[in-house]
C-alpha positions as CSV (number, residue, x, y, z in Angstrom):
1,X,106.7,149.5,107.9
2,X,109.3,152.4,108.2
3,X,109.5,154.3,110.8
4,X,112.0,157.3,112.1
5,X,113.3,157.4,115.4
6,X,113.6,160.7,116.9
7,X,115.9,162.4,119.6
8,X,115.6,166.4,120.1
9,X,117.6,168.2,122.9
10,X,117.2,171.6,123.9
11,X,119.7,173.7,125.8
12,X,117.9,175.6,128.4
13,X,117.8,176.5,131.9
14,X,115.6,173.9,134.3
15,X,113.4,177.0,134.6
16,X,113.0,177.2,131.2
17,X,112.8,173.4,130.7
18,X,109.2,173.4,132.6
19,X,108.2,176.1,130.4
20,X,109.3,174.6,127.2
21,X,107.5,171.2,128.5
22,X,103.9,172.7,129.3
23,X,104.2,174.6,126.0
24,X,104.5,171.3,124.8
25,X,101.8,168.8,126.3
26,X,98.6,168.7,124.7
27,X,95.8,166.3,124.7
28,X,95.6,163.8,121.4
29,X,92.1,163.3,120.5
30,X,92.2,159.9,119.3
31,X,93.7,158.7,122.2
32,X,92.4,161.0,124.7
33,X,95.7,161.0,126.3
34,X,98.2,163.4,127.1
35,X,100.3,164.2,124.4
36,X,104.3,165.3,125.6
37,X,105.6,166.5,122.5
38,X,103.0,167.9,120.8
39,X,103.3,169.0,116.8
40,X,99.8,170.5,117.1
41,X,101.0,172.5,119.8
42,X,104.1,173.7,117.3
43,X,102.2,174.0,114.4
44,X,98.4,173.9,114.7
45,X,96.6,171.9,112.4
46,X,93.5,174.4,111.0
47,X,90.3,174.1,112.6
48,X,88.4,173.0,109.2
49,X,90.5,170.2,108.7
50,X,90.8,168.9,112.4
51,X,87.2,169.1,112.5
52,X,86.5,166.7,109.3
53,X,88.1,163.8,111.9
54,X,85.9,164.5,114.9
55,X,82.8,163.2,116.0
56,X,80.5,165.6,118.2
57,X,82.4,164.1,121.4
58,X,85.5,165.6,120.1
59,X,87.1,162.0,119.2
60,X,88.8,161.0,116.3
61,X,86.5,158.9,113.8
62,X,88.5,158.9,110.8
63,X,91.3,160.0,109.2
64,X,91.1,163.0,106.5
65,X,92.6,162.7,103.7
66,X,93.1,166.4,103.3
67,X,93.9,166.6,107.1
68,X,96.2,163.9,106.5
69,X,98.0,165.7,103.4
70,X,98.6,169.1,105.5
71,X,100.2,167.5,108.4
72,X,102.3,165.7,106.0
73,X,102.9,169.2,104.1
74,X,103.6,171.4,107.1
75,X,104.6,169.1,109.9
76,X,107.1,166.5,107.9
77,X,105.1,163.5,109.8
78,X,101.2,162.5,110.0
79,X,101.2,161.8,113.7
80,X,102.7,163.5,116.6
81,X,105.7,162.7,118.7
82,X,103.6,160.1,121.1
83,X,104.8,158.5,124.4
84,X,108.5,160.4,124.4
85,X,110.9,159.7,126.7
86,X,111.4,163.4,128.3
87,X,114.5,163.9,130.8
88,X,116.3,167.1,131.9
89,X,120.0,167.0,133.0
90,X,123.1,169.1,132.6
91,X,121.4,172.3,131.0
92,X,119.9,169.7,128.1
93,X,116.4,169.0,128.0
94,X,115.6,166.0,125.9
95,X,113.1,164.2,124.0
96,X,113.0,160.6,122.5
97,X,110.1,159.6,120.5
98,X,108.8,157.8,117.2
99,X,107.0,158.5,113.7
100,X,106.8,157.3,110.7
101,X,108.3,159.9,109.2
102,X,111.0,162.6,110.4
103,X,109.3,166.1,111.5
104,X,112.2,168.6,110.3
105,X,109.5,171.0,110.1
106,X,107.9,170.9,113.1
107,X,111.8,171.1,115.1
108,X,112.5,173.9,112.7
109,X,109.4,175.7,114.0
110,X,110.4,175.1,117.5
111,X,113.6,176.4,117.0
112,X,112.0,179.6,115.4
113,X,109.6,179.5,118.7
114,X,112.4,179.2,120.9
115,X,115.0,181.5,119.1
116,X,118.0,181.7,121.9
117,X,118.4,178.1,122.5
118,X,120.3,175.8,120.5
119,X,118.0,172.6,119.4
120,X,119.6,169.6,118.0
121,X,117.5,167.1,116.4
122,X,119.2,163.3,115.7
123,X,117.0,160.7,113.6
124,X,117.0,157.3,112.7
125,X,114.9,155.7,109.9
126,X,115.2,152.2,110.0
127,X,114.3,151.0,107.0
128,X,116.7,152.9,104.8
129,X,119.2,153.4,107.6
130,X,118.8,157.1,106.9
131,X,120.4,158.7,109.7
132,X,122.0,162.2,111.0
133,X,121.7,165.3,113.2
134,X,120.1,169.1,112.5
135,X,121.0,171.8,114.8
136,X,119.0,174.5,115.0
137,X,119.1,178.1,116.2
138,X,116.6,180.7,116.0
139,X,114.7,178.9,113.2
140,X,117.8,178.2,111.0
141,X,119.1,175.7,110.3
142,X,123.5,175.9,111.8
143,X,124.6,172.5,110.9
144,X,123.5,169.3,109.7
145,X,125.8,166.2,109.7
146,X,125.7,162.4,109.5
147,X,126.6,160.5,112.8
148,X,128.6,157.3,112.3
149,X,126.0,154.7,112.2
150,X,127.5,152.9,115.2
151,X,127.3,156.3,117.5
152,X,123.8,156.7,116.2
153,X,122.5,153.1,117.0
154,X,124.2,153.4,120.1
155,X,122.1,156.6,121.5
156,X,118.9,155.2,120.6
157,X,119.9,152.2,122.6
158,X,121.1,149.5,120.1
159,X,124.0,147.8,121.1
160,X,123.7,144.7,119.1
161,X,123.1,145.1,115.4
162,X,124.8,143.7,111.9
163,X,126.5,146.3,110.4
164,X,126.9,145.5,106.8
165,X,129.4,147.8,106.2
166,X,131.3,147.4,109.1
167,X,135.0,146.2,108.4
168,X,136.9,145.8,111.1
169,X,140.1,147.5,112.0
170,X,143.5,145.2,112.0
171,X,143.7,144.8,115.7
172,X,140.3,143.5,116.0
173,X,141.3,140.2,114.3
C-alpha cells in the first residue's frame, strides 16, 4: 500500500507554538486517543456524516462511504495526521506524520488559519516516489518545488536507499 509521508513546519514564536498545538489536538473516535495534528480540527468533518460512523458511545463502527468521499474531497487524505512527531526549536515548530494520501488541503487551510506565519509542507509518497515542498502564507500558496530526492529521503530519516537514478559523480569512482 501507498502511503505519503508528511513533514509541516510552522514559523512561530514558542508562545504561539503552544497555541497553535492545542488548536491542534483533538480526540479520534476510533481510537479514543488523542489526536496531535488534527484535520477535523482544520477542517471539520459535518455533523451528518460523522454521525453515520458512530455508535451511541460515540465510537467509530464503520466507515461511510459518503463520510469517506468528503474527507477525501475537502481534506486531500481519509485519515488524520496520527501519532506525529511534534518538536519546537529555533522559531520552527514541526510536525512529522503519515497518511495515505497527501492533505494539501487541510495545510492550505491552516495556512489561511494562521495567515502571518510562513508554513512549509514537505511530502514523500513512497510508492511513486512523488516527492516536494509547498510553502504557504496566508492561505496561498508562495512556492512549491521538488527537493532532490536524496535531501528528501534524508529528512524523513532514510540514509540507506537504492537510488535508481543516482549516477555518480567522477570523483566518486
Amino acid at each position: 500500500m501507498s502511503y505519503c509521508l508528511n513533514k509541516v513546519t510552522i514559523e512561530c514564536t514558542e508562545e504561539e507554538s503552544k497555541g497553535i498545538r492545542e488548536a491542534l489536538t483533538g480526540c479520534d473516535n476510533l481510537f479514543r486517543v488523542l489526536v496531535h495534528f488534527d484535520f477535523n480540527r482544520i477542517i471539520p468533518v459535518p455533523i451528518h456524516l460523522a454521525a453515520r460512523e458512530l455508535n451511541a458511545d460515540g465510537r467509530v463502527v464503520k466507515k461511510d462511504p459518503e463520510a469517506n468521499a468528503w474527507r477525501l474531497k475537502h481534506w486531500g487524505a481519509e485519515l488524520t495526521g496520527y501519532y506525529p512527531d511534534i518538536s519546537y526549536a529555533d522559531g520552527i515548530l514541526s510536525y512529522e506524520f503519515p497518511t495515505i494520501t497527501q492533505p494539501e488541503k487541510v495545510i492550505k487551510r491552516l495556512s489561511a488559519l494562521y495567515p502571518t506565519n510562513t508554513i512549509i509542507h514537505y511530502y514523500l509518497e513512497n510508492e511513486f516516489l512523488f516527492h516536494g515542498a509547498v510553502r504557504y502564507r496566508g492561505g496561498q500558496v508562495v512556492k512549491t518545488g521538488v527537493l532532490h530526492f536524496r535531501k528528501i529521503c534524508a529528512m524523513f530519516g532514510f540514509n540507506n536507499f537504492v537510488d535508481y537514478n543516482y549516477e555518480p559523480d567522477d570523483d566518486e569512482g
